[in-house]
C-alpha positions in Angstrom: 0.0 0.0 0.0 1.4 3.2 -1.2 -0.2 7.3 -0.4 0.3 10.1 -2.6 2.0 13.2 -0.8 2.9 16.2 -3.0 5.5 17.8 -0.2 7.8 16.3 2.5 8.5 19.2 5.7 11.4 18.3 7.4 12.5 20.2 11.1 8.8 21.7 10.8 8.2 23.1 14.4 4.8 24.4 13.6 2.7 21.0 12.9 2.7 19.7 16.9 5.1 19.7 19.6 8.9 19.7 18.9 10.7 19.0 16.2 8.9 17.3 13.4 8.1 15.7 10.0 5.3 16.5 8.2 4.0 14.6 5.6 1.2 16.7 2.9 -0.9 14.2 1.7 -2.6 14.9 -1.4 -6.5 15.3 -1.6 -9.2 17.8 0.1 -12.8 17.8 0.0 -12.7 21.5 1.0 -11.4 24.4 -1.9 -11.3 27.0 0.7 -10.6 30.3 -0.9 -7.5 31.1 1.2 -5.9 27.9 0.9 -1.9 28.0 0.5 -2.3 25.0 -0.8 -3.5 24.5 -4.0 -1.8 21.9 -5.6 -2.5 19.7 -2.9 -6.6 19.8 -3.7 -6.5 17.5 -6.3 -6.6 13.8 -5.5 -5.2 12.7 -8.5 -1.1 12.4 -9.5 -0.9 15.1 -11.7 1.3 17.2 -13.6 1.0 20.8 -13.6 2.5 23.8 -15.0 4.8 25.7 -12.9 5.6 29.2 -14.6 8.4 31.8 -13.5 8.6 35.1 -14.2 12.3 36.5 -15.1 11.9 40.3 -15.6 9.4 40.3 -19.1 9.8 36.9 -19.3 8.4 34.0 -18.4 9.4 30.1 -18.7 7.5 27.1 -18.2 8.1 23.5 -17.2 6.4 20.6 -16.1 6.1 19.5 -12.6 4.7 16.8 -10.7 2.7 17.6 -7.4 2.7 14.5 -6.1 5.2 11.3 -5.2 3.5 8.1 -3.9 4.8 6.9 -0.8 5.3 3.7 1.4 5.1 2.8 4.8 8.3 1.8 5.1 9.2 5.1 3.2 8.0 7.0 5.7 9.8 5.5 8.8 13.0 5.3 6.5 12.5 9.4 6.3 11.6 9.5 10.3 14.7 7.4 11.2 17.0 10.3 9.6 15.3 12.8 12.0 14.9 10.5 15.0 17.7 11.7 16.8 16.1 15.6 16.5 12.9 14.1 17.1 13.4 12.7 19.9 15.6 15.3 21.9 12.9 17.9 21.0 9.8 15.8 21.7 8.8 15.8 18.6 7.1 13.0 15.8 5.5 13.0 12.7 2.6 14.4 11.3 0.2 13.7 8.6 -1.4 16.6 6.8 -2.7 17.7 3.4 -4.9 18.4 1.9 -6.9 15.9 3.8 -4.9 13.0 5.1 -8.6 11.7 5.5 -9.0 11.2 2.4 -6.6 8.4 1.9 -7.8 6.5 5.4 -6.5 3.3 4.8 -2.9 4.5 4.0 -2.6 6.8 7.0 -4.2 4.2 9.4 -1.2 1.9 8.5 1.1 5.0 8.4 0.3 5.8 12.0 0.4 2.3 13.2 3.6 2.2 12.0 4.7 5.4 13.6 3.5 4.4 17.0 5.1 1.0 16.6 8.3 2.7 16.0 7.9 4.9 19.1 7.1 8.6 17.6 4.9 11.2 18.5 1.8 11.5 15.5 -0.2 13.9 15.1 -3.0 13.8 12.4 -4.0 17.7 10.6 -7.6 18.0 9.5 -10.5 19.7 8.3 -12.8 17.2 9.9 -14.5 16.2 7.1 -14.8 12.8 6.6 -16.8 9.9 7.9 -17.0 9.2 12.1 -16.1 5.6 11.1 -12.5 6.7 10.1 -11.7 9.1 13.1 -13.0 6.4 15.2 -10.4 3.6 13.4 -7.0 6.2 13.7 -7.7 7.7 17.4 -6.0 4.7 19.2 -3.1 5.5 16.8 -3.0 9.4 16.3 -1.8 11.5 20.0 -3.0 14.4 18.6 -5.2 16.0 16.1 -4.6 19.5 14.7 -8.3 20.3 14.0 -9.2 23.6 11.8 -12.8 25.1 12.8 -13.1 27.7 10.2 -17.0 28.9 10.9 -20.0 28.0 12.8 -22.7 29.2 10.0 -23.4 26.4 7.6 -24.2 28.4 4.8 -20.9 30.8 4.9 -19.1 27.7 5.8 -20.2 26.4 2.4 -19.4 30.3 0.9 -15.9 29.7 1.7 -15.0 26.0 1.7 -17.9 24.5 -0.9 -19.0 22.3 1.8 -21.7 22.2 5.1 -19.8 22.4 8.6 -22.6 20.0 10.0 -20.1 16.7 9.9 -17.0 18.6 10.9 -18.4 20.2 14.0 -20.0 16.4 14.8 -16.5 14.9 14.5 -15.0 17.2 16.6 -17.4 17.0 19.6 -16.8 13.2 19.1 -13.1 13.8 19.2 -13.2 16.0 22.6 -15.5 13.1 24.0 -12.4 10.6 23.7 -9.8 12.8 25.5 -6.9 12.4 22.6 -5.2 15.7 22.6 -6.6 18.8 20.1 -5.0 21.6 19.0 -8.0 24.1 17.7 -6.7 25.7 14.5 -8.9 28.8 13.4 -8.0 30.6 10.2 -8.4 34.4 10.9 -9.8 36.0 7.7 -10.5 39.3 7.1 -14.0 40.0 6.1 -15.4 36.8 6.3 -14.8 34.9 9.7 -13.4 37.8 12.2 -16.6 39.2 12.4 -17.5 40.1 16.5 -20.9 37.9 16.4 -19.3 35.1 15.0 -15.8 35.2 17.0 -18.1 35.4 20.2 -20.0 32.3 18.9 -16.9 30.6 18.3 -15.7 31.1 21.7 -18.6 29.8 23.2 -18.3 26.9 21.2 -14.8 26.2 22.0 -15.9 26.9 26.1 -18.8 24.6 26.1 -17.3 21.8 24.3 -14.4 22.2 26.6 -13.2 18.9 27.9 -9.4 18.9 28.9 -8.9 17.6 25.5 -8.3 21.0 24.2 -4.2 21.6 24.5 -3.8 25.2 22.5 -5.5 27.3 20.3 -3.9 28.6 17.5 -4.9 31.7 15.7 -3.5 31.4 11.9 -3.5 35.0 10.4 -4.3 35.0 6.4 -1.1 35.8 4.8 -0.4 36.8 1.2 2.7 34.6 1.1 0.4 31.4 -0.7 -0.8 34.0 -3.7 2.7 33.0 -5.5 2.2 29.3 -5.8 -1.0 30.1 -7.8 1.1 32.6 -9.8 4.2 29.9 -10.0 1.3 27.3 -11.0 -0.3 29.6 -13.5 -3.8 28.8 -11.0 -6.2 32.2 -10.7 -6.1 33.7 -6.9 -8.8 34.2 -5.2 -7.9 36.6 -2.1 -6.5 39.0 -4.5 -8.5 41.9 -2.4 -7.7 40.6 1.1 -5.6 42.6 3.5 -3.7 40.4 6.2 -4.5 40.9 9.9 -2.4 43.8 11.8 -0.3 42.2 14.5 -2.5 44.3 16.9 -5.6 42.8 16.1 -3.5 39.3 16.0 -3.0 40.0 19.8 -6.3 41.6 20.7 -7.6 37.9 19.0 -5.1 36.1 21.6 -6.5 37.7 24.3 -10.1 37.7 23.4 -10.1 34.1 23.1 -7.1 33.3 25.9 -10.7 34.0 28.0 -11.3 30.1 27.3 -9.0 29.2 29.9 -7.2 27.5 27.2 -4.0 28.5 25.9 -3.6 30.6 22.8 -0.4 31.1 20.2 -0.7 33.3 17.3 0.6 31.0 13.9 1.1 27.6 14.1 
């Protein structure tokens, strides 16, 4: 058995305690209009166009985004970090796209993982069926879970699909006591309004278990619009300023009133 991943992060210190390695696993359900990253929607092993820009000029060339990987493949990559990994508390994690979306592979991944003594951490949307959340939990430590809005309908405005099964897979999740780290994209003009931040926070408060470890607050940046221009892909956030710092810390603040703990990025 073999999964498709379209990037390999090595020494990433943003996906889960310490120093890890994060696997992008290709595939998403969701086509947010911020996400960073694109060429990770499609499920498929595809070939696209990446296109740079020298001065007036402009050159071309093929690209695959995408490489399938083993099992063994992965621990092979893990081994060469285990020394980093383990001084620094670290492990692995699986990401996307939607690692969800290629359950079977990442079930075997993280068995693997845990068999081999590593941290894993699994970073998802939340959309896919209860049935695979429920056959990775004795195998994942921690999930880095994204709640991106409470109203079904702008939910659907800005990620093409309801909210209705993510929001029921995370109160399952909380109801097991495995570790979550809340991720909440902050985006201007459509999910920082004042109503639906003090929904959210209510949300986060009632649904409070202990299982919640840290929130983190992950301001839009601007840095993602050049991988659609490198991959000739149209941007959608053209018009979208990124959050001050001040209002990044006013957000930390506001929702540090959880009782939970709250970092700014990842």
């Amino acid at each position: 058995m073999k999964g498709l991943i379209f990037n390999v992060r090595r020494y990433s210190i943003h996906d889960g305690p310490g120093i890890r390695v994060t696997f992008f696993m290709k595939g998403c359900p969701l086509k947010c209009l911020w996400c960073h990253n694109p060429e990770g929607i499609s499920a498929l092993n595809e070939t696209v166009i990446q296109i740079n820009r020298v001065g007036n000029r402009e050159f071309s060339h093929n690209i695959k985004a995408g490489e399938y990987y083993s099992v063994e493949d992965i621990l092979a990559i893990l081994e060469k970090d285990r020394v980093f990994i383990d001084q620094s508390k670290g492990g692995v994690t699986f990401s996307g796209g939607e690692p969800m979306m290629q359950a079977e592979f990442l079930l075997e991944a993280l068995k693997a993982s845990k068999e081999n003594g590593y941290h894993t951490a699994v970073d998802t949307s939340g959309y896919s069926s209860a049935e695979n959340y429920l056959s990775i939990i004795p195998y994942a430590d921690l999930f880095l879970f994204d709640i991106k809005h409470l109203d079904e309908e702008k939910h659907i405005k800005l990620t093409g699909v309801s909210n209705s099964v993510i929001l029921d897979n995370y109160r399952m999740l909380a109801e097991t006591g495995r570790d979550i780290m809340v991720r909440i994209p902050v985006i201007p003009g459509m999910n920082d309004d004042k109503d639906h931040l003090e929904r959210l926070k209510d949300f986060l408060v009632a649904g409070k278990t202990g299982s919640i470890v840290k929130i983190n607050l992950l301001p839009y940046h601007r840095t993602g619009s050049s991988k659609y221009k490198r991959f000739n892909l149209p941007g959608k956030m053209v018009d979208t300023d990124q959050p001050s710092s001040g209002r990044m810390n006013d957000l930390k603040e506001f929702f540090s009133e959880t009782g939970v703990k709250v970092k700014i990025g990842g």
